[in-house]
DOLUM-966452 format. One record per residue (C-alpha): y, x, z negated. Coordinates in steps of 0.25 Angstrom, whole numbers, always signed. Layout:
north = Y, east = X, up = Z
...
This chain:
north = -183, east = -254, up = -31
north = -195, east = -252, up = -21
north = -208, east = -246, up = -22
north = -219, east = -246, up = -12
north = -234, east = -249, up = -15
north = -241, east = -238, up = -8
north = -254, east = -245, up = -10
north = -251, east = -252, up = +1
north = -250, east = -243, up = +10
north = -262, east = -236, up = +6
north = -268, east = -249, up = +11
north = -263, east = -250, up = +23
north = -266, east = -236, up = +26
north = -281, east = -237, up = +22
north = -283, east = -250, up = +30
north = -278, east = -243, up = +43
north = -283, east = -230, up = +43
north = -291, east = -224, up = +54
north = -299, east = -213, up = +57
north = -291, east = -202, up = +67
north = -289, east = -188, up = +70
north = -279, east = -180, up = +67
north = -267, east = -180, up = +72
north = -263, east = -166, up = +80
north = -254, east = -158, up = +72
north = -254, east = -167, up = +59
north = -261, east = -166, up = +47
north = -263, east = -174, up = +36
north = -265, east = -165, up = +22
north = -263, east = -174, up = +10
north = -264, east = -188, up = +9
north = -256, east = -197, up = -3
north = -266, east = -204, up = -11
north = -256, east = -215, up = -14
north = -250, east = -218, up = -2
north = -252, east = -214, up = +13
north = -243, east = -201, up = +14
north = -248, east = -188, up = +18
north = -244, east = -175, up = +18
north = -247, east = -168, up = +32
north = -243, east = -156, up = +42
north = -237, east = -157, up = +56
north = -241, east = -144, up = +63
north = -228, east = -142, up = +75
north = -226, east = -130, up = +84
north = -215, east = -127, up = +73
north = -221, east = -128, up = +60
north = -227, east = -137, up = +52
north = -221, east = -150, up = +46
north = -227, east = -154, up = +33
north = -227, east = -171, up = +30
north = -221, east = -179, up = +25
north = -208, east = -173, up = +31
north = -195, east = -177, up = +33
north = -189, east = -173, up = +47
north = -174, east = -173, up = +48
north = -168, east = -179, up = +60
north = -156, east = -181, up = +69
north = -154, east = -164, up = +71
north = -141, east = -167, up = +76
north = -133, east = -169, up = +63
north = -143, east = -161, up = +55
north = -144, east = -148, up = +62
north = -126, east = -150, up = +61
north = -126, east = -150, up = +47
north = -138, east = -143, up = +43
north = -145, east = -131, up = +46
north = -161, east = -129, up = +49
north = -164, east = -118, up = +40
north = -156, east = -129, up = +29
north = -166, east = -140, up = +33
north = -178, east = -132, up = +32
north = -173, east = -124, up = +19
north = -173, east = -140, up = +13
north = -187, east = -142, up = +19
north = -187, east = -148, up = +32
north = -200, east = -144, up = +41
north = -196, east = -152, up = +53
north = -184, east = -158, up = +60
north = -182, east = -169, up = +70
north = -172, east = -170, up = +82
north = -168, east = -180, up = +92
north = -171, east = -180, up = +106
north = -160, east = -189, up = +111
north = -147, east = -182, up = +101
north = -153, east = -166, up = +105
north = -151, east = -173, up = +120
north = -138, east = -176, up = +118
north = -134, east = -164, up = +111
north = -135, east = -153, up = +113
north = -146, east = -159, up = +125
north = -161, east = -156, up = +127
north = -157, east = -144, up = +137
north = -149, east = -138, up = +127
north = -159, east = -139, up = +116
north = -171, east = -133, up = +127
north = -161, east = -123, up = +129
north = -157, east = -118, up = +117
north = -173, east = -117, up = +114
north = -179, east = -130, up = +111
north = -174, east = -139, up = +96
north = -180, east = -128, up = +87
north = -171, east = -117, up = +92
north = -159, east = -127, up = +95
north = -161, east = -134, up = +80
north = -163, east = -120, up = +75
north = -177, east = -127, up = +69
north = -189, east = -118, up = +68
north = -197, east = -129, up = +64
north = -203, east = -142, up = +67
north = -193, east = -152, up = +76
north = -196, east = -165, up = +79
north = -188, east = -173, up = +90
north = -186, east = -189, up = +90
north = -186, east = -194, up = +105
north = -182, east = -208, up = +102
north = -177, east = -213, up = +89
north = -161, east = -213, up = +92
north = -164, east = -223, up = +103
north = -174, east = -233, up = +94
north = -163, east = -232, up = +82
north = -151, east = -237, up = +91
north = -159, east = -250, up = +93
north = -154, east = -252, up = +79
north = -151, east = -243, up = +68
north = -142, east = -232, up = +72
north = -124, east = -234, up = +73
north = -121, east = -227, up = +87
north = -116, east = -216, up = +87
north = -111, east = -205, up = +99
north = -126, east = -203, up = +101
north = -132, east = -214, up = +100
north = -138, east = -218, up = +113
north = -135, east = -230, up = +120
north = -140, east = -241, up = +129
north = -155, east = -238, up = +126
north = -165, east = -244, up = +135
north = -179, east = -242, up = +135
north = -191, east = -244, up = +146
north = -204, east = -238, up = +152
north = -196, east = -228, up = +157
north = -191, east = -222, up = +142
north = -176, east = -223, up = +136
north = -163, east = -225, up = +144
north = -151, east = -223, up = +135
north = -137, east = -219, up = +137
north = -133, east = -206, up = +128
north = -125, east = -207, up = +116
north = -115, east = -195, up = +119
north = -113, east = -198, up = +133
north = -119, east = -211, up = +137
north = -127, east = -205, up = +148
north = -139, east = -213, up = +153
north = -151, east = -207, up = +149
north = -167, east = -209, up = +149
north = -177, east = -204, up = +139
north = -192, east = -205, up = +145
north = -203, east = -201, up = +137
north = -206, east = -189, up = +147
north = -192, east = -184, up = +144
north = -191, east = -186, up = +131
north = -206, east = -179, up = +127
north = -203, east = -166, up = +138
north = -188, east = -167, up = +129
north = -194, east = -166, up = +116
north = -203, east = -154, up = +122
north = -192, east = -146, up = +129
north = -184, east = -145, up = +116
north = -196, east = -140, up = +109
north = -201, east = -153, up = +99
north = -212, east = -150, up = +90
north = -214, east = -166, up = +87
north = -211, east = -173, up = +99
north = -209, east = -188, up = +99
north = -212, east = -199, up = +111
north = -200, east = -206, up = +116
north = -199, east = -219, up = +107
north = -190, east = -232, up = +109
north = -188, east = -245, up = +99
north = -182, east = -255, up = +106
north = -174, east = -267, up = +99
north = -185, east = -276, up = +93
north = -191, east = -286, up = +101
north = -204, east = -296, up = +100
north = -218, east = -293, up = +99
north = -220, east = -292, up = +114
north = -209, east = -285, up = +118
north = -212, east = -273, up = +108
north = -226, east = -273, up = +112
north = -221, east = -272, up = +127
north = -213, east = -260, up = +122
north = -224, east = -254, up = +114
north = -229, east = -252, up = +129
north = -216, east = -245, up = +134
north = -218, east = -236, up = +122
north = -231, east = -232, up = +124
north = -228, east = -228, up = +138
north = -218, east = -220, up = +134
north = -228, east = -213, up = +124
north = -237, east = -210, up = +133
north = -229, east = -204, up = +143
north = -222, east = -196, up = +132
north = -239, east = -190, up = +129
north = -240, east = -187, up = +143
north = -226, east = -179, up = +142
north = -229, east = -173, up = +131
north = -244, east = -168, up = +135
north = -237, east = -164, up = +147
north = -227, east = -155, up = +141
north = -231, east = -151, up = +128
north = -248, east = -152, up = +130
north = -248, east = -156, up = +115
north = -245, east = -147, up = +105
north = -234, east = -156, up = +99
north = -234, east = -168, up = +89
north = -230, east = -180, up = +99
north = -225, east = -190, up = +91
north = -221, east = -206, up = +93
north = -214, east = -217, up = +86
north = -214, east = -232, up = +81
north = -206, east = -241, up = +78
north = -207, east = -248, up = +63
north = -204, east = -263, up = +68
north = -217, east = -265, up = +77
north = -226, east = -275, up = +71
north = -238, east = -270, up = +66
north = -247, east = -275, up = +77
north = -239, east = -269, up = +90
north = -237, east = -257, up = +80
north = -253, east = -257, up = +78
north = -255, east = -258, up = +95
north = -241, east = -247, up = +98
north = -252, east = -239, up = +90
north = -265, east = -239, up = +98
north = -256, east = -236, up = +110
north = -248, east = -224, up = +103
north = -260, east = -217, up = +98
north = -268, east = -218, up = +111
north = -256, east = -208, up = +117
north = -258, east = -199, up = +107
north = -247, east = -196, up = +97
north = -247, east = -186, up = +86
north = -236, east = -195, up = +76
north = -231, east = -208, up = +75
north = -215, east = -210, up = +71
north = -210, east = -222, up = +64
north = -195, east = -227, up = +70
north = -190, east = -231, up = +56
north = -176, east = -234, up = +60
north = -175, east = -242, up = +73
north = -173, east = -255, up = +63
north = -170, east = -256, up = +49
north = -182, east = -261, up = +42
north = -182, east = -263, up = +26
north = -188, east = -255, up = +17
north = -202, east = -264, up = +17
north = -201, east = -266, up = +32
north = -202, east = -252, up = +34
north = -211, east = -247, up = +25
north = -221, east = -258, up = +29
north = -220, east = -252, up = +45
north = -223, east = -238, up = +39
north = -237, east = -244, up = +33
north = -238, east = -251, up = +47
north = -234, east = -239, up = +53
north = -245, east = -229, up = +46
north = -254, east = -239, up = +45
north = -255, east = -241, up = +61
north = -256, east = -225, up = +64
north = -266, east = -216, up = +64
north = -265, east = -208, up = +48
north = -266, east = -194, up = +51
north = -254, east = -196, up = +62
north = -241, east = -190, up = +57
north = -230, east = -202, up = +57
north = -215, east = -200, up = +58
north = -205, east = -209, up = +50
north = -193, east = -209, up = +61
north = -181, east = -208, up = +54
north = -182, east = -217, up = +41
north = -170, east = -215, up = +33
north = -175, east = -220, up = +20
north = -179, east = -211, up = +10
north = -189, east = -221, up = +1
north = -195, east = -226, up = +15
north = -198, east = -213, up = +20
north = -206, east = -210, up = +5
north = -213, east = -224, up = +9
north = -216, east = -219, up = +23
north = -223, east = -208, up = +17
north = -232, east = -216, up = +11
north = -234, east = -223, up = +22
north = -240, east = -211, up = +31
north = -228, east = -204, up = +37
north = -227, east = -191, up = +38
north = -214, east = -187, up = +47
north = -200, east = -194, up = +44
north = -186, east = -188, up = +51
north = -176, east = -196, up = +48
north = -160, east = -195, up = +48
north = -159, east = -199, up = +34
north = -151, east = -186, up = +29
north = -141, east = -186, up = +40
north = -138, east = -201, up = +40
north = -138, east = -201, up = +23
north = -129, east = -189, up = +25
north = -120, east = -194, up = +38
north = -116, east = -208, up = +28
north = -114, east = -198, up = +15
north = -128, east = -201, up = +7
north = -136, east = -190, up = +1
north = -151, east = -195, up = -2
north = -155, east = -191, up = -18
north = -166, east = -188, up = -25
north = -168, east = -197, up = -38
north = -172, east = -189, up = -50
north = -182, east = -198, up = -54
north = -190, east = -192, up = -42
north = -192, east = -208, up = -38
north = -182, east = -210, up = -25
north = -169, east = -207, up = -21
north = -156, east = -212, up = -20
north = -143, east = -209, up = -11
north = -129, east = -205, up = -14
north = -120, east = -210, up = -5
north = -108, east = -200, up = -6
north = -102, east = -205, up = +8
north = -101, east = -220, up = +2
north = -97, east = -215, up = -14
north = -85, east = -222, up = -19
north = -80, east = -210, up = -26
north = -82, east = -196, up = -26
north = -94, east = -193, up = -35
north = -96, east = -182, up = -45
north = -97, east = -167, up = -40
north = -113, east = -166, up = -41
north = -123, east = -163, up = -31
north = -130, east = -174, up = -24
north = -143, east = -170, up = -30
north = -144, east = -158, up = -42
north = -158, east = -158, up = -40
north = -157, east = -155, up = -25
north = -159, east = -141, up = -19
north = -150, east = -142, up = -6
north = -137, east = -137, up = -3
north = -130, east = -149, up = -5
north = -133, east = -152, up = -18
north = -134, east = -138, up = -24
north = -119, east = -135, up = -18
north = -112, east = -146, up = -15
north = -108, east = -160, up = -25
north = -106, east = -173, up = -21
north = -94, east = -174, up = -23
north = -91, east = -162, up = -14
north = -101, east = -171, up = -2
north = -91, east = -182, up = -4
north = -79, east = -176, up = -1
north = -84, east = -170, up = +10
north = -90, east = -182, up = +16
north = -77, east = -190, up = +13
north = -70, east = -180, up = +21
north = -79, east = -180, up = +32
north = -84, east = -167, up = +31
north = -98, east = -164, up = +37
north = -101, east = -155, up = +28
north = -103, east = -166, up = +17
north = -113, east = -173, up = +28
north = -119, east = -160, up = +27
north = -121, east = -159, up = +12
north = -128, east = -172, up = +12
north = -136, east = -172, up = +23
north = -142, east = -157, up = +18
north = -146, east = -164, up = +5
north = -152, east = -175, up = +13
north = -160, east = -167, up = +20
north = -165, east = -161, up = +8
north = -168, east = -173, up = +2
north = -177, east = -179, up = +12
north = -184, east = -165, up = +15
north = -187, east = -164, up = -1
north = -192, east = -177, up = -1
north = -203, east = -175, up = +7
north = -205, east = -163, up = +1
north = -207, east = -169, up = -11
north = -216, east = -180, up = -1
north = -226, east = -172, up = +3
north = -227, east = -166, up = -13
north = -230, east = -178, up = -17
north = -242, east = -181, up = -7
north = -248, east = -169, up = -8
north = -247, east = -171, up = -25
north = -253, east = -183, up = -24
north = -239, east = -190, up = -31
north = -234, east = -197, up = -16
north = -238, east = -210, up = -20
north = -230, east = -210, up = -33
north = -215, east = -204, up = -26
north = -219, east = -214, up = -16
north = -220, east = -228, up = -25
north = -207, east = -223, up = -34
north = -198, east = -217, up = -21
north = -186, east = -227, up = -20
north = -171, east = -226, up = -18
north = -164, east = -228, up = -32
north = -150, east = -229, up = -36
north = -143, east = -216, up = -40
north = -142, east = -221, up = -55
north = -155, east = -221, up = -56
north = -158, east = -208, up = -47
């Protein structure tokens, strides 16, 4: 059993706060007097987005089994895609085409895109697939890589990867980004440099094409010591950005690791600067994020819970979670919904038991189910997040919040 001492945090907050402005197209409305979470808004060209919100990811296998008006029907204000899978299908000329990624997604709303985090996770975390790319080298010059459909050489430059995210039409764009393999003190400060570079040649693209007017965002990554973290900072925000990401996945931390980097983390950055969790996959971790100062989180936890057979679960006590592994069970379970307090459409007309059988016969439809209850899961948690901020009851959901066995859910 874990719990968390958010006094700590408070702490750590207080001692390194610091007088600045506000950040262009945030804004901060209620702070947890518990904790440092926050309630905000981020204004884009299409719509508002309120925080703490979850952000699904990875469009590709989302938009294929569910639909946009399903996702914002459950609650989602905001979507994220990925400039290197919409490059390799259907292609950035294809997307600008067909309108740009709110016409092609069939999104009226707030679309994010992610320029780099496929290339950091290969260094580590993710099992290859058909896309994933290969052979990934980085310098001065930006990304050489060989494409994972058809192992073509390609190159990523933070020029082509800023004017990308504009011609398809990005509300939130996001600098080019790259985590090599670890390496010594020396050697990541060398590439701290590199990285730098390419954030500001990424400012200079994006003054040039878009003359502001969209949140320009930019990404860390959690294993930096605190000190290189501390000196990457003063160099970041004397370019300018209007967000700071957080790469959660490149390596797996533990549970302590990682919660320590998110108080490094907000503790190093300006507080009325919106920051984005990228791609954490734990549900109790993203709760203690929150509490930590962050306000934007897409991840891929619904569709790679979904893609291995788990559905995430509310516990009854209101306390946590728990997850039910249909795709591992044994034995074919009983013929209830995943979750009879759940509103969406898989647990008001489907069973498990019908989700098994489905999953064990390969059918995608069974995928489908799960991942729509995912989604809905996640979106009503933060729901029930920012709630609880703005109530003054944050502090409490935040110090109970853990995963518990199913018996005792």
């Amino acid at each position: 059993m874990r719990y968390y001492n958010f006094s700590y945090v408070r702490k750590i907050i207080v001692f390194y706060s610091k007088e600045c402005m506000a950040v262009t197209n945030f804004e901060i409305n209620k702070k947890d007097k518990d904790t440092a979470a926050r309630t905000g808004v981020l204004a884009t060209a299409h719509g508002q987005v309120e925080t703490p919100a979850f952000i699904p990811a990875g469009l590709q296998s989302v938009s294929r089994l569910v639909s946009a008006s399903e996702m914002k029907f459950w609650g989602a204000q905001a979507v994220n895609a990925s400039l290197y899978h919409l490059s390799l299908n259907p292609g950035e000329n294809a997307v600008r085409t067909s309108g740009g990624l709110h016409t092609f997604l069939n999104w009226p709303y707030a679309v994010f895109c992610d320029s780099g985090a496929v290339f950091s996770e290969t260094q580590g975390k993710l099992v290859p697939s058909a896309e994933t790319p290969k052979n990934v080298t980085a310098t001065e010059a930006g990304i050489t890589f060989q494409a994972g459909r058809d192992a073509s050489l390609r190159t990523l430059s933070p020029e082509a990867v800023m004017q990308a995210q504009v011609n398809l039409g990005a509300d939130v764009v996001q600098a080019l980004y790259y985590f090599p393999q670890r390496g010594g003190p020396a050697k990541t400060a060398c590439w701290l440099e590199t990285v730098a570079g390419w954030l500001k040649r990424s400012r200079r693209q994006y003054e040039k094409s878009l003359r502001g007017g969209k949140p320009l965002f930019f990404a860390a990554l959690p294993e930096l010591p605190q000190k290189i973290l501390a000196r990457a900072v003063q160099e970041y925000f004397k370019i300018d950005i209007d967000g700071i990401g957080l790469v959660a996945s490149p390596w797996k931390l533990s549970a302590r690791k990682l919660r320590e980097k998110f108080l490094t983390f907000t503790s190093s950055f300006q507080q009325d600067l919106p920051k984005q969790a990228i791609d954490l996959s734990d549900t109790a971790e993203m709760v203690a994020a929150v509490a930590g100062g962050f306000d934007l989180f897409d991840s891929l936890a619904p569709n790679c819970l979904a893609e291995v057979g788990t559905a995430v679960v509310a516990a009854r006590s209101g306390e946590g979670y728990w997850t039910l592994e249909l795709g591992k069970s044994p034995r074919r379970p009983r013929p209830e919904p995943i979750d009879s307090a759940c509103e969406c459409f898989a647990c008001q007309r489907s069973s498990r038991q019908e989700i098994f059988d489905l999953l064990a016969a390969g059918d995608h439809v069974g995928r489908r189910l799960l991942l729509m209850h995912n989604l809905r899961f996640f979106l009503q948690l933060f729901e029930r997040i920012r709630r609880s901020i703005t109530y003054e009851s944050f502090g409490g959901l935040a110090d109970r919040f853990q995963k518990v066995r199913p018996e005792e859910a």
